[in-house]
Each structure stands twice: as structure tokens, then as C-alpha cells.
LUMDRENRO-44744 format. One line per 2 residues: their letters; for each residue x, y, z of N, C-alpha, C. Coordinates in nm, 2 decimals. Layout:
REM LUMDRENRO-44744
A> X,Y,Z,X,Y,Z,X,Y,Z | ...
This chain:
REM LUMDRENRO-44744
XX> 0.09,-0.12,0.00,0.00,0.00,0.00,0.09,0.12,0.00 | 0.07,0.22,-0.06,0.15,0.37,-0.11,0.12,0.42,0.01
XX> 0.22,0.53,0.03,0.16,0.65,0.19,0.08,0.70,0.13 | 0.06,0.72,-0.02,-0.10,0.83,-0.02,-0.21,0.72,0.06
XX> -0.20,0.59,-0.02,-0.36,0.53,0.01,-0.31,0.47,0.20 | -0.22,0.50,0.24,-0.22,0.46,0.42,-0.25,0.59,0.44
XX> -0.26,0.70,0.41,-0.31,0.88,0.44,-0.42,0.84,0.45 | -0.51,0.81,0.28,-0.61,0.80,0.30,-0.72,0.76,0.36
XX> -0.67,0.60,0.41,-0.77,0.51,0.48,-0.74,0.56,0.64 | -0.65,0.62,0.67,-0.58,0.67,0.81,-0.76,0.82,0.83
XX> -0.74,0.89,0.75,-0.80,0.97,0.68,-0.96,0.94,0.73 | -0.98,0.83,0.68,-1.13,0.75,0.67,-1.16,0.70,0.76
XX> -1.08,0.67,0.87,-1.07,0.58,0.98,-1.11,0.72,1.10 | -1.08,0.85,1.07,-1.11,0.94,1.17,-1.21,1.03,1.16
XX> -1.26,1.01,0.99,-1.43,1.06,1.01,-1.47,0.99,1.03 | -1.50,0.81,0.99,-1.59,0.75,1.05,-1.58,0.76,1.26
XX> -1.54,0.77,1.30,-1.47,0.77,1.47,-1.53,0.92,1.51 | -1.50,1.04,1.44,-1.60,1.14,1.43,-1.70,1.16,1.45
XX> -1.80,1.07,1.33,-1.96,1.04,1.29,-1.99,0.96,1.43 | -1.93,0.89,1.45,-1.99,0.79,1.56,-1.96,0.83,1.69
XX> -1.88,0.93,1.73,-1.88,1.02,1.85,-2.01,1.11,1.81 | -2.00,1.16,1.77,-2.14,1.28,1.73,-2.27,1.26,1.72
XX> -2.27,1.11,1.67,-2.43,1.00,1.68,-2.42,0.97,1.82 | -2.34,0.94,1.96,-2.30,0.91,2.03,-2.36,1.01,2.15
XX> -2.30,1.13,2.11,-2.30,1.28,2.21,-2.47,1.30,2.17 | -2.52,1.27,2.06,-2.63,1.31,2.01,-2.80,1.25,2.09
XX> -2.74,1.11,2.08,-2.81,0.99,2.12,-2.81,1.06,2.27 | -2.70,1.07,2.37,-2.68,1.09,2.50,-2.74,1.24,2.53
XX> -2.75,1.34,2.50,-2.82,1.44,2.46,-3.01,1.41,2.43 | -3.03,1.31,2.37,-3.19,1.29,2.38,-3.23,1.23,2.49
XX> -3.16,1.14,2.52,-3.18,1.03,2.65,-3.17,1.17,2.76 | -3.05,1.27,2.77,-3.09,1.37,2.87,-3.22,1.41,2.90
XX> -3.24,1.48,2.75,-3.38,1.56,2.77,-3.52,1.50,2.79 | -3.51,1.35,2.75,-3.63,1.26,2.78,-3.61,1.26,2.92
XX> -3.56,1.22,2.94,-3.56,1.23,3.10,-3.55,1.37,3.22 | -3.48,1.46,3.14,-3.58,1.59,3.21,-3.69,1.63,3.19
XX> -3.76,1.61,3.10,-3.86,1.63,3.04,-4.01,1.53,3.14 | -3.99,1.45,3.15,-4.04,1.29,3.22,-3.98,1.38,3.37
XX> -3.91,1.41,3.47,-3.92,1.49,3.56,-4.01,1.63,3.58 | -3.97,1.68,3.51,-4.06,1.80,3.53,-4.22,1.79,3.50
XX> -4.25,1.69,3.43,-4.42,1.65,3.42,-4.48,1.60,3.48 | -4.39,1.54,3.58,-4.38,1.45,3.75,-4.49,1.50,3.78
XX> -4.47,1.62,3.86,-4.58,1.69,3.93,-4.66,1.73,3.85 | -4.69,1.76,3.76,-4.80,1.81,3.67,-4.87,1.65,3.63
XX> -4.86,1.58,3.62,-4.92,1.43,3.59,-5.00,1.43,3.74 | -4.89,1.43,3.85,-4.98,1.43,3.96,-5.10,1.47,4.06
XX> -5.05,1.65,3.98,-5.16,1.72,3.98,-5.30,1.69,3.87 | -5.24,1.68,3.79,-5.41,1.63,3.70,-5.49,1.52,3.79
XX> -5.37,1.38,3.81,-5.45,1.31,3.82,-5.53,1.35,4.00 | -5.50,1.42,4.09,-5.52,1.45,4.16,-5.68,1.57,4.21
XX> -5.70,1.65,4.06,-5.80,1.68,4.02,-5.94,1.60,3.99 | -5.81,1.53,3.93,-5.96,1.39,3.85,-6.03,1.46,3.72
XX> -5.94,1.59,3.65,-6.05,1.61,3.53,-5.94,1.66,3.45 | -5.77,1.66,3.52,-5.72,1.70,3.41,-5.65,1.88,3.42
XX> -5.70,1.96,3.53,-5.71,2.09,3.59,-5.59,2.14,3.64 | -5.49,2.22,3.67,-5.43,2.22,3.74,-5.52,2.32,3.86
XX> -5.44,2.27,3.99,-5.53,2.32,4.11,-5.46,2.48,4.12 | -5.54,2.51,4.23,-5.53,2.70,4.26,-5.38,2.73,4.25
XX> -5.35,2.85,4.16,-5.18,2.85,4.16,-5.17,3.00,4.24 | -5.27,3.06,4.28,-5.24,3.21,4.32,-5.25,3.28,4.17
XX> -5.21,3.45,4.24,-5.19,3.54,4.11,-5.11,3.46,4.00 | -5.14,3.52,3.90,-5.08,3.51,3.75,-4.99,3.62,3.71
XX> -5.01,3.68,3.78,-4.94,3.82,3.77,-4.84,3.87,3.91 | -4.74,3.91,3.90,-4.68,4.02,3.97,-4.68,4.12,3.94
XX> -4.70,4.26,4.02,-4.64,4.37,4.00,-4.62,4.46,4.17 | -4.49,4.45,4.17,-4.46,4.45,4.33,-4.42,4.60,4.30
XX> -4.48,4.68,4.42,-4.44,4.82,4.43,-4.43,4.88,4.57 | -4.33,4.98,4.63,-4.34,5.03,4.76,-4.47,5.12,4.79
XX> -4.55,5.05,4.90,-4.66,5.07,4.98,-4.64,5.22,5.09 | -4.73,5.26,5.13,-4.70,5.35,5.19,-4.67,5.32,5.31
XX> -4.62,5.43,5.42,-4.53,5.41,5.53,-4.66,5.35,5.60 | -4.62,5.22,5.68,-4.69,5.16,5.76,-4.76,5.02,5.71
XX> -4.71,5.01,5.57,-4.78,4.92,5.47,-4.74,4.77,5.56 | -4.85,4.69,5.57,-4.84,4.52,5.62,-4.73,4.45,5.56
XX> -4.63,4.44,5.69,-4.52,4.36,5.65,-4.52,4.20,5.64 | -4.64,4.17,5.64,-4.69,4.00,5.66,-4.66,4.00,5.49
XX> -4.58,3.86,5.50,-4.50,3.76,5.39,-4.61,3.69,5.34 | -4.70,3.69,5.39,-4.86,3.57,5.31,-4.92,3.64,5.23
XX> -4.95,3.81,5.24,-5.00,3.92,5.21,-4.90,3.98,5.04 | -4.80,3.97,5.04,-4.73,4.03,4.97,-4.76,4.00,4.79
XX> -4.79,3.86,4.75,-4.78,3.85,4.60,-4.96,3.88,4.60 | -5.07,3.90,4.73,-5.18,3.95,4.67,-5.19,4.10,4.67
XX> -5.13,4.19,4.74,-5.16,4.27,4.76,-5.04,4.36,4.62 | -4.95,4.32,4.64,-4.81,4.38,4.60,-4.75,4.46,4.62
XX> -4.80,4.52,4.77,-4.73,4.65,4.83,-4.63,4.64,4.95 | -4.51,4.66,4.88,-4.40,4.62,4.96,-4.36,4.72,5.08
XX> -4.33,4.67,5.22,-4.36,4.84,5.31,-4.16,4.89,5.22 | -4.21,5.00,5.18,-4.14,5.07,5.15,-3.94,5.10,5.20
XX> -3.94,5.06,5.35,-3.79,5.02,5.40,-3.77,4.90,5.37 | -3.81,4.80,5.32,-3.76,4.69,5.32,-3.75,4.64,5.11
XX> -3.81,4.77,5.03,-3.78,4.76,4.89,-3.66,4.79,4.85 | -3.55,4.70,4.78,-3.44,4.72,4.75,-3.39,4.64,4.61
XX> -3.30,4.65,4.56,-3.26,4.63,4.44,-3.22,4.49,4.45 | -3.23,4.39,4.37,-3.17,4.21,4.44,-3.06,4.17,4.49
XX> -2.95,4.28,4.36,-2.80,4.27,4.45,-2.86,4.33,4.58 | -2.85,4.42,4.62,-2.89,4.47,4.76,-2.93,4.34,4.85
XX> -3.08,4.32,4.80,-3.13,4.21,4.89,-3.04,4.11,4.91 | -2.97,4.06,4.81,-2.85,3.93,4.85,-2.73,3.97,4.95
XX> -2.72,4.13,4.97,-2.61,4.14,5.00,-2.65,4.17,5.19 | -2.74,4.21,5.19,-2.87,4.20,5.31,-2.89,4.08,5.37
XX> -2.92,4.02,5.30,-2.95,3.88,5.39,-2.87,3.80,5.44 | -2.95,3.75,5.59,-2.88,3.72,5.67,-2.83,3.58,5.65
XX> -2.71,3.50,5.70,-2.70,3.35,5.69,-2.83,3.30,5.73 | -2.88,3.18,5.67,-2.93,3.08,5.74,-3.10,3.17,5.66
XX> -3.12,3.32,5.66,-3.21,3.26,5.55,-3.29,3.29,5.45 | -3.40,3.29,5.40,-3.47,3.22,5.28,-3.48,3.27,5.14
XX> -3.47,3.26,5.05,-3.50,3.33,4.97,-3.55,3.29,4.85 | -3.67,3.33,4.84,-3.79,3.29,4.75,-3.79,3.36,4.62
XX> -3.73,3.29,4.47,-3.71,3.39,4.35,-3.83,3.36,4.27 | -3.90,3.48,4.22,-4.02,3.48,4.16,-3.99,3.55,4.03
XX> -4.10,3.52,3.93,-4.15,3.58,3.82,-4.22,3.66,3.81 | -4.23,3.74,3.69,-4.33,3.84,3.70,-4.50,3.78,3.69
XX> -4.46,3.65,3.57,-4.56,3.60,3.53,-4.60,3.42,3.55 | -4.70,3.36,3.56,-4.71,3.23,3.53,-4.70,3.19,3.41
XX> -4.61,3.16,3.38,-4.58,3.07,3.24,-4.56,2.91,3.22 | -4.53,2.86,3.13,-4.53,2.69,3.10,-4.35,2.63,3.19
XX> -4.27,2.77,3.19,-4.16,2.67,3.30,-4.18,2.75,3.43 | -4.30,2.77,3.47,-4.31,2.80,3.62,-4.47,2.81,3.64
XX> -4.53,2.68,3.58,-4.68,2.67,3.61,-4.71,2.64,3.72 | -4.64,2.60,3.83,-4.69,2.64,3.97,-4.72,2.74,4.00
XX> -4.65,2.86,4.00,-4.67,2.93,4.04,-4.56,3.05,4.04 | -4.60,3.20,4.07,-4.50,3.30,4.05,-4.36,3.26,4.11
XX> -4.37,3.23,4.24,-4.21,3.21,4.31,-4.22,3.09,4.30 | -4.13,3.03,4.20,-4.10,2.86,4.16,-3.95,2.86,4.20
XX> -3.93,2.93,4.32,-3.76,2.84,4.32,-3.74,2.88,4.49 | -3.64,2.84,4.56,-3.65,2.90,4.73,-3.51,2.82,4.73
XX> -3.43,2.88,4.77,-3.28,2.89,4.82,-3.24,2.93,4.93 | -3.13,2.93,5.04,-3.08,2.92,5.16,-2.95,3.07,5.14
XX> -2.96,3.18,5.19,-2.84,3.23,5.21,-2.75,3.20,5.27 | -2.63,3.16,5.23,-2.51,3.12,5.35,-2.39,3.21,5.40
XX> -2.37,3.31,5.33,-2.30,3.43,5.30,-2.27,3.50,5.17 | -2.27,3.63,5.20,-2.25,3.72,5.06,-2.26,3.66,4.96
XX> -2.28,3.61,4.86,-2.29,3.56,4.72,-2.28,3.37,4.70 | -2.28,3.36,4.83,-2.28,3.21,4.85,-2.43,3.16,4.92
XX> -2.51,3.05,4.85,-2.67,2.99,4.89,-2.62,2.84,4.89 | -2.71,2.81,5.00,-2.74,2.63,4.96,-2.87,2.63,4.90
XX> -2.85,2.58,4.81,-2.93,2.56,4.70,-2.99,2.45,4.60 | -3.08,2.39,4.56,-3.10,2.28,4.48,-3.14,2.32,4.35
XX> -3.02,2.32,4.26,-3.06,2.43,4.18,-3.16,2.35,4.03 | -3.18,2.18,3.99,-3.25,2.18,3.92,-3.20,2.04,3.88
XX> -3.25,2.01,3.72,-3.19,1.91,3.63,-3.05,1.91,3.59 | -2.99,2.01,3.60,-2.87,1.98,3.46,-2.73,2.02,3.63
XX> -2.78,2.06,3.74,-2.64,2.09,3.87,-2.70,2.02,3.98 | -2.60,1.99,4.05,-2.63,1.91,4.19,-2.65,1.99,4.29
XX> -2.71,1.98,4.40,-2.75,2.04,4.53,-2.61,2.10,4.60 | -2.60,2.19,4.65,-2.48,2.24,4.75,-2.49,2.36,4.72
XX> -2.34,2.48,4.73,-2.34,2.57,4.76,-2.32,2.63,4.58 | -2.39,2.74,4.59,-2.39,2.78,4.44,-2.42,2.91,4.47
XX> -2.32,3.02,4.36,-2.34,3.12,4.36,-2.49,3.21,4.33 | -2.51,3.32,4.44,-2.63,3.36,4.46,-2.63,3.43,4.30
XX> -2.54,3.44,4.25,-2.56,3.55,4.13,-2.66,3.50,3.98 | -2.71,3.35,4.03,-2.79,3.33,3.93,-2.97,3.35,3.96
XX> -2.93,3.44,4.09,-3.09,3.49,4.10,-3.12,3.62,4.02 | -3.01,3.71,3.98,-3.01,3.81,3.93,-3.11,3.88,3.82
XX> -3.14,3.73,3.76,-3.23,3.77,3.64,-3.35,3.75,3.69 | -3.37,3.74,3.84,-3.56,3.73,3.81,-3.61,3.83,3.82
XX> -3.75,3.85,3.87,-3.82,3.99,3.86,-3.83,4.02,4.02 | -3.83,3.96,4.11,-3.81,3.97,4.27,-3.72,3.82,4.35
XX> -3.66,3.89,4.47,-3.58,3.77,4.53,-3.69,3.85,4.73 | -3.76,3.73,4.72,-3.79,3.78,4.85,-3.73,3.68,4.97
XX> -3.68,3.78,5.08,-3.57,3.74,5.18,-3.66,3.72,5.31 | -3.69,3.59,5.37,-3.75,3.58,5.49,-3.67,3.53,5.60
XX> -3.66,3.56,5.75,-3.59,3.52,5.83,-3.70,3.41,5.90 | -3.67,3.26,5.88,-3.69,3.15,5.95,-3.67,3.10,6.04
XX> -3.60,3.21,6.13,-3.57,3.13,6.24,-3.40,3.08,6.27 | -3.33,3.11,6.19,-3.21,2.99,6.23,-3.12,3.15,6.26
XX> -3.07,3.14,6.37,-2.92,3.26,6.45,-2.85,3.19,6.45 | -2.71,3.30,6.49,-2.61,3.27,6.44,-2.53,3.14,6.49
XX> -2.60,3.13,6.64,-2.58,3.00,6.70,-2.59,2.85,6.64 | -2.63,2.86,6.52,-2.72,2.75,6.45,-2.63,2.77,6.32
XX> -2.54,2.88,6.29,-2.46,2.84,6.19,-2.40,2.76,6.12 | -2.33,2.71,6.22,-2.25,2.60,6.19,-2.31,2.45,6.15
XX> -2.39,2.43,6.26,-2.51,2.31,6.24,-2.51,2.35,6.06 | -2.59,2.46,6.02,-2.65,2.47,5.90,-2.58,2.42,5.80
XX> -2.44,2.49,5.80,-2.33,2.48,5.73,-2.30,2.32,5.71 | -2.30,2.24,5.82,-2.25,2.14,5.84,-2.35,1.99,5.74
XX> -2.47,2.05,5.78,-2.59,1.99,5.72,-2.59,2.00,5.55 | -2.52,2.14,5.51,-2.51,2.14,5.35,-2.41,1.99,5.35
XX> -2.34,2.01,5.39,-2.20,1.92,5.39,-2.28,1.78,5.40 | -2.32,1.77,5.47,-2.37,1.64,5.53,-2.48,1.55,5.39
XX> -2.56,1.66,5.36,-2.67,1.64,5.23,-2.56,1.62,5.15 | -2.49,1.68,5.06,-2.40,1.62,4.94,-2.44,1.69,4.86
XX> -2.42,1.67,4.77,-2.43,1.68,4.58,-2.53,1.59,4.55 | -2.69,1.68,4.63,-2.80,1.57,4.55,-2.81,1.60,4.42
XX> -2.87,1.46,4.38,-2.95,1.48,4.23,-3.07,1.55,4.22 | -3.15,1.63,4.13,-3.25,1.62,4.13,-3.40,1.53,4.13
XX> -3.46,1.57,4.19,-3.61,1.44,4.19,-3.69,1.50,4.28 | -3.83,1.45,4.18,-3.94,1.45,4.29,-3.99,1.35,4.35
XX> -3.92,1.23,4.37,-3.94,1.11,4.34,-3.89,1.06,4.50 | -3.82,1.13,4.59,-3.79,1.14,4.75,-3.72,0.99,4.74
XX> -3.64,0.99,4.67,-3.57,0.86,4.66,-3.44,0.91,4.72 | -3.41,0.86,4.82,-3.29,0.85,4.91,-3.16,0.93,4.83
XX> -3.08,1.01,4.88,-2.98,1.10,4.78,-3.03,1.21,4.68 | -3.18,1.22,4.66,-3.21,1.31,4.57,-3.30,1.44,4.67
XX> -3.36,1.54,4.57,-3.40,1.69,4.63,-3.46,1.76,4.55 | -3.55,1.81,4.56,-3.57,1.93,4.44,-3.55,2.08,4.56
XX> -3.61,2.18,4.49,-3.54,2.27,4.60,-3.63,2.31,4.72 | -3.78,2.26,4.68,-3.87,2.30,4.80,-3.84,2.16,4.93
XX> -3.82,2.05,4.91,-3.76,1.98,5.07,-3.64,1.95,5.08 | -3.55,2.01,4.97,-3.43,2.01,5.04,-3.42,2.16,5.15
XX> -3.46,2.23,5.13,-3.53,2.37,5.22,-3.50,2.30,5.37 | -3.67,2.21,5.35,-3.71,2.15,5.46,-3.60,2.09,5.56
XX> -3.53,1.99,5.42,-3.37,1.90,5.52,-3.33,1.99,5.62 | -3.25,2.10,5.56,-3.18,2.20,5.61,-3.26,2.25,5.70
XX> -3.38,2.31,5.69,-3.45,2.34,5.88,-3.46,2.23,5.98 | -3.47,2.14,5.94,-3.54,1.99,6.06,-3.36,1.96,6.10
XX> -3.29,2.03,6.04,-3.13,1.96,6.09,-3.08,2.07,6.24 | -3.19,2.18,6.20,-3.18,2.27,6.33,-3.28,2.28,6.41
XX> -3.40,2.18,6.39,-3.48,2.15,6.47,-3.60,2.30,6.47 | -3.60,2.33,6.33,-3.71,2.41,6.37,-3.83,2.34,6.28
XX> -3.93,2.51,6.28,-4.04,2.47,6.19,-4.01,2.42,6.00 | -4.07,2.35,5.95,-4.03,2.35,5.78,-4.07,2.50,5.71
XX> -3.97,2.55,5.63,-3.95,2.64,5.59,-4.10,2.63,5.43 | -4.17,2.51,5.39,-4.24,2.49,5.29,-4.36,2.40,5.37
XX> -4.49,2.42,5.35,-4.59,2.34,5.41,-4.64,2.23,5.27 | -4.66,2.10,5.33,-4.70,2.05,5.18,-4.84,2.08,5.15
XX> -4.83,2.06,5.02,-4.97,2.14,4.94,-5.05,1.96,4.89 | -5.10,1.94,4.94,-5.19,1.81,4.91,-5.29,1.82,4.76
XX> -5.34,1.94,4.75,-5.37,1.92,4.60,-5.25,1.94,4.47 | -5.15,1.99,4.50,-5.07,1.98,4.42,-4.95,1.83,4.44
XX> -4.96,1.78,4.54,-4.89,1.67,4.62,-4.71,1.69,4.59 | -4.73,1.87,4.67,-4.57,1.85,4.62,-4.59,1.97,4.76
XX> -4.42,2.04,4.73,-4.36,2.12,4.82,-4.37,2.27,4.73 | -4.46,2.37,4.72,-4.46,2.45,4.61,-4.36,2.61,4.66
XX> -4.23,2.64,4.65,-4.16,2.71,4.68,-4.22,2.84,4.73 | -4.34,2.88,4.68,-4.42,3.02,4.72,-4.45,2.96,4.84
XX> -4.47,2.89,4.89,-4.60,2.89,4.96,-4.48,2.91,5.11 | -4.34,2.94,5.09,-4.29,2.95,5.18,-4.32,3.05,5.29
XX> -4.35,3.20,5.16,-4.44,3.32,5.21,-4.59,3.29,5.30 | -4.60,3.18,5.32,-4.74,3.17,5.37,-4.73,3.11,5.56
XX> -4.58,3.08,5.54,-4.57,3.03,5.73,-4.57,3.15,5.80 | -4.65,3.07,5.94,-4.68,3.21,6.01,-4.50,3.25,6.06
XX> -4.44,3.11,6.07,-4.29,3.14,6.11,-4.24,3.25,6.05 | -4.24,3.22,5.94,-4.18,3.36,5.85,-4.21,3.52,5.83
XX> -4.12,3.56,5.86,-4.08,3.72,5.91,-3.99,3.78,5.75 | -4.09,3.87,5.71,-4.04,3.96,5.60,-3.91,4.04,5.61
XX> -3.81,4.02,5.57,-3.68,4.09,5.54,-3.65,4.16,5.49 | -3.64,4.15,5.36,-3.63,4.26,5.22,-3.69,4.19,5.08
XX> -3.76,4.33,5.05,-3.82,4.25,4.88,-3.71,4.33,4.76 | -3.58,4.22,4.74,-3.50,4.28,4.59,-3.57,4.28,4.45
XX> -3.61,4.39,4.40,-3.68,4.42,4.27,-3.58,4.43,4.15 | -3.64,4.35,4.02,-3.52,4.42,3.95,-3.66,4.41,3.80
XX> -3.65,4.55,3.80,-3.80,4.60,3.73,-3.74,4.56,3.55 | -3.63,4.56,3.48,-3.61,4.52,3.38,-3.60,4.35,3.34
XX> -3.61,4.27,3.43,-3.66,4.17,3.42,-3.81,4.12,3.32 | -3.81,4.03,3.22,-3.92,4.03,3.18,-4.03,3.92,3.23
């Protein structure tokens, strides 16, 4: 055989190895998204069938539009996504609010709107401050549970900050408990090692022996991140606005 035709077949031997890496990445790529896909309908399958007609159950407003209230305005956290009037000392910009909040806690990221990736509801996500730009967090499908920078709340339309209860005496516990949980996977599925982010919440308060930071919602038969605003435990902090948010 000539070096042209050992080039060649050399040649041929590394786009077929090419093709079949990229059929390969491609294939593993649909198998991802089937199966995020099959997660996130989790709860929506179980809401229908929980209806019995197919419905999803009461989600709250459809709408946000959060604005400072006059002086004296109701600081109650249950009150806030009906009313929208935020008492006016505690309205701040998100950076702000993240940089505000205290270790240990809550913070509930909302939308302006209900849409098809947050048909629960406006605040579809609830995360743990741990310090300045650092949250314990369960952040979804595609990253594992632990500490993740706060800066990917940046783009919502509100970050509201509730104190639940855990001082600074309880720090370390808290800290230790991120440690302890791991690098969950995502699931709604409460299979041993896994989390979504409304009871991994929960993990992390019951490791300090308080109240659960999320109450379960039986017509939805889940943990629905808003509804964190609804314990009487919880005490309003700061509402971070970021009005160019769409």
C-alpha cells in the first residue's frame, strides 16, 4: 500500500470515529432531555391526576407587579404576592437584597408572570443564604444540590428574603448539614440522595430542629416554593426588585 492510500484510509478511519462520537453525544443528549422532560411533568401528571378532570389546582396570582406601599404598609410575607405592596424600608434592588441577607435565610425567587416553566406558580424556586454571594441551593436538572453562587438569581423579577428562624448559634449546624446532604441529584421522586429545592429547604430546617421552611400542598402533592411566604414562622426581610426583568 503507497503513503498516499495509508493517508487515506488513516484519513477515513477518523471521520468514521467522528460520525460515531457525534451519533453518540447526540443519542446521549436525547436520552438527557427525555428524562428531564419525564421529571418535570412529574408533578403536573400528579396534579391532574389529583383533580380527576385534568385541571391544574389553585396557583395564586398570575401576575406580579410588586411596588413600595405607603409608610406603615403590612409587613406579613402571606400578604405580599396579593396585595403587591411592599412596606417601602424593606424595597431594594436584588443585589442589595442578597447582600442584606442574613445567613441561614430564605429566599424565595419569583417571576413576574405564570408561564409553562413555572406553572406552579410566580415564586418557583426557594434557596438558603449562607453568605454574601454564597446559597445552599437545589438548583434543578442539569447541577447538583450544595453551595452555588447567589448571582444566578439576578435575572428574576423579585428575590424575597424571609428570616426563619435559624441565629447565628445555628450556623454552623446549617453549614454542616449542606456538607452532610451532598451533591444531590435532582427528583421528585424522595428517593434517598435526591432533592428538588422545596424539601431540600425542609432538610436543612429539621437539621436545626425548627419549623419546615415549605408546608405540603396536598392538592398539588408537592412542596410548592411560594407557599414559603405563607408560614406564620416567617418574618419579611427585604423584597430585591429588578423591574427590567421580563
Amino acid at each position: 500500500m503507497s503513503p498516499e492510500q495509508v493517508r487515506g484510509e488513516r484519513s477515513g478511519e477518523r471521520r468514521r470515529h467522528l460520525r460515531v462520537t457525534c451519533i453518540r453525544q447526540t443519542m446521549g443528549m436525547s436520552v438527557v432531555r427525555l428524562i428531564a422532560l419525564a421529571l418535570l411533568l412529574l408533578p403536573l401528571t400528579g396534579c391532574a391526576l389529583l383533580t380527576g378532570n385534568g385541571v391544574l389546582p389553585e396557583r395564586g396570582p398570575l401576575t406580579l407587579t410588586l411596588r413600595a406601599g405607603p409608610v406603615g404598609t403590612d409587613t406579613s410575607a402571606a400578604k405580599l404576592l396579593r396585595t403587591g405592596l411592599v412596606p417601602p424600608e424593606k424595597l431594594v434592588s436584588i443585589p442589595e437584597a442578597l447582600r442584606l441577607a442574613p445567613e441561614g435565610s430564605v429566599l424565595v425567587a419569583c417571576w413576574r408572570d405564570v408561564q409553562a416553566v413555572n406553572f406552579w406558580g410566580l415564586c418557583s424556586h426557594v434557596a438558603r443564604q449562607l453568605e454574601p454571594g454564597v446559597m445552599a441551593d437545589q438548583p434543578g436538572l442539569t447541577k447538583l444540590a450544595g453551595r452555588r453562587p447567589t448571582a444566578s438569581l439576578l435575572s428574576r423579577y423579585a428575590v424575597i428574603v424571609l428570616d426563619v428562624g435559624v441565629r447565628p448559634a445555628q450556623f454552623a449546624a446549617l453549614e454542616a448539614e449542606v456538607d452532610r446532604l451532598g451533591p444531590q441529584l435532582y427528583s421528585f421522586s424522595g428517593a434517598p440522595g435526591t432533592s428538588y429545592c422545596s424539601d431540600y429547604q425542609n432538610e436543612l430546617q429539621r437539621a436545626l430542629k425548627l419549623p419546615d421552611v415549605i408546608p405540603f400542598d396536598p392538592a398539588w402533592n408537592a412542596l410548592l416554593p411560594g407557599d414559603a411566604l405563607k408560614m406564620p414562622s416567617a418574618r419579611l426581610l427585604y423584597v430585591g426588585l429588578n423591574e427590567a426583568s421580563k
